[in-house]
C-alpha positions in Angstrom: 99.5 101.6 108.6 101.0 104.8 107.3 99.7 107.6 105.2 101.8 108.4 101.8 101.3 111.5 100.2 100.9 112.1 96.7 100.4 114.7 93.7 96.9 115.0 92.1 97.7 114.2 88.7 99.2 110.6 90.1 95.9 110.7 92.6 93.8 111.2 89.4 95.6 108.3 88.1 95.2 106.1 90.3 92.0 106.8 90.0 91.3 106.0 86.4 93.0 102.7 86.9 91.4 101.7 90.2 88.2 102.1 87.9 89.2 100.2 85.1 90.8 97.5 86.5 87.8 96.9 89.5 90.5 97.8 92.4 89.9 100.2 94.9 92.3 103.4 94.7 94.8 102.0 97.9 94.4 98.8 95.8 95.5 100.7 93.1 98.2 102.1 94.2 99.5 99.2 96.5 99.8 96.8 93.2 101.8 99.4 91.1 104.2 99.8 94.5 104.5 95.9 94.1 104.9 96.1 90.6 107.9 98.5 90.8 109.3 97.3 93.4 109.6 93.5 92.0 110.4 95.4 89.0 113.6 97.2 90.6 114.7 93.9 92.0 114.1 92.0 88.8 114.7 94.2 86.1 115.5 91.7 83.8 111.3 90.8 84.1 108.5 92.4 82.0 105.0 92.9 83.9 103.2 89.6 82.4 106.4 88.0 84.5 106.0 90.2 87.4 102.0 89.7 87.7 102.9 85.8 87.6 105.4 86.2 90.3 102.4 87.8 92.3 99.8 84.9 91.4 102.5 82.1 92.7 103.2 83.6 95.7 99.3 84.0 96.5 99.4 80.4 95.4 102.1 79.4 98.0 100.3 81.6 100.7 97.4 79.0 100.3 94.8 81.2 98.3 92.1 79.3 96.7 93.5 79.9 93.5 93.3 76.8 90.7 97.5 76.5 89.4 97.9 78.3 86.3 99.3 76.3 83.3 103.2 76.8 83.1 104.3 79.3 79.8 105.0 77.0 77.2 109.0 76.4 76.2 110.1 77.3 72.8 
């Protein structure tokens, strides 16, 4: 494991988030790296899809996590 420096204000942040959302700050900071890096990859996602990505692939990886219902076709 590595040690990644950042600026206060993205420190501060982190830290408003990690509180909101229940995450610790690495926490944090490790889903929005996720986030923008499935982002980069897949730009032509928004976060609801990205988040989804996430779930089904902690789904595949065997977590105890009930299938979410499929988004419904228009």
């Amino acid at each position: 494991m590595g040690l990644v420096k950042i600026s206060e204000p993205m420190h501060d942040n982190l830290r408003v988030a990690s509180a909101a959302l229940g995450r610790s700050i690495n926490a944090q900071a490790e889903h929005w790296m996720r986030i923008g890096m499935m982002g980069e990859l897949n730009p032509e996602l928004n976060y609801g899809e990205l988040c989804r990505l996430l779930i089904q692939d902690e789904i595949r990886a065997d977590a105890e996590v009930v299938a979410l219902p499929q988004k419904a076709q228009a």
